[in-house]
N, C-alpha and C positions, 0 to 999 in steps of 0.2 A: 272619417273624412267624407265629405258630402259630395257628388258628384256633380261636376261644372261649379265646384264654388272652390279652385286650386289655393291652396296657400302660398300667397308669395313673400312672406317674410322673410327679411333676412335671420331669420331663428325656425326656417322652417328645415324638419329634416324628415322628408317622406314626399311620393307623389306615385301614381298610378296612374297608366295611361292603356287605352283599350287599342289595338291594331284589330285591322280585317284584312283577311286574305280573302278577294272572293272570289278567286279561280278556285281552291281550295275550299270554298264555303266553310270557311273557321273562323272565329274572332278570341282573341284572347285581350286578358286582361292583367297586366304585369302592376306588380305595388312592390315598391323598394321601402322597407319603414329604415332608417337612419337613427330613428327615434330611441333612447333611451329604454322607451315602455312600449307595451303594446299598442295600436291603433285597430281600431275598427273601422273598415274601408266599405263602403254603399257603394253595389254591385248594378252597373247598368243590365237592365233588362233588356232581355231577348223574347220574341214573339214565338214562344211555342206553348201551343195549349196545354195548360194543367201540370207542368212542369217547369221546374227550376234547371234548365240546361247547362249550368257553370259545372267544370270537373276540374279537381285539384291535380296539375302537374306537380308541379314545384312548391315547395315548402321548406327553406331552409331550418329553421328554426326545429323541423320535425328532425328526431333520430334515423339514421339510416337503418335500415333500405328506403323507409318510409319519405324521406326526402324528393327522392327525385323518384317518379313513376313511370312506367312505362304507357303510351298511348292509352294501352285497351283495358288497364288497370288504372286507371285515374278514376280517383271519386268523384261521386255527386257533392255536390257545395248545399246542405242545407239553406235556404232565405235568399237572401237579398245581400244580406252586409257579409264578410270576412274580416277576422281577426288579426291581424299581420301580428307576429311577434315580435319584441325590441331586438334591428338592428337584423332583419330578414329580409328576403327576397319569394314571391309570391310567384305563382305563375298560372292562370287558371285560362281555360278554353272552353267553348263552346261551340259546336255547329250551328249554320245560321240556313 
């Protein structure tokens, strides 16, 4: 899914939307896929030098523990894009 180009169909079943907290200085970035199958969701960039700042909270799709993370144990998101798995919930942060 391509970012700022939302699908509005009515056969759409997925969307991702980015929040900023800036008293917090966090942005995250929530994807619901609905979808049948996988989607792969293009991750808005953040301005930090020479690094990819997105960390995976939330991953329904993963098996537990692995699912839900704690703060300081949240991964790094390699790229740009995320995979959403069919019929998941996403939950990814970054500091801005």
């Amino acid at each position: 899914m391509k970012l700022g180009q939302p699908d509005w169909g009515e056969s759409s079943h997925s969307i991702a939307v980015s929040v900023e907290i800036r008293k917090e200085r966090l942005l995250f970035h929530l994807i619901f896929n609905a979808y049948w199958e996988p989607l792969d969701f293009e991750l808005p960039r953040v301005d930090k030098a020479g690094e990819n700042p997105w960390r995976r909270w939330i991953d329904t799709a993963l098996d537990s523990p692995n699912d839900i993370l704690h703060w300081n144990e949240a991964e790094s998101v390699p790229g740009y894009t995320y995979r959403a798995e069919a019929r998941s919930v996403v939950v990814l942060f970054a500091g801005v």
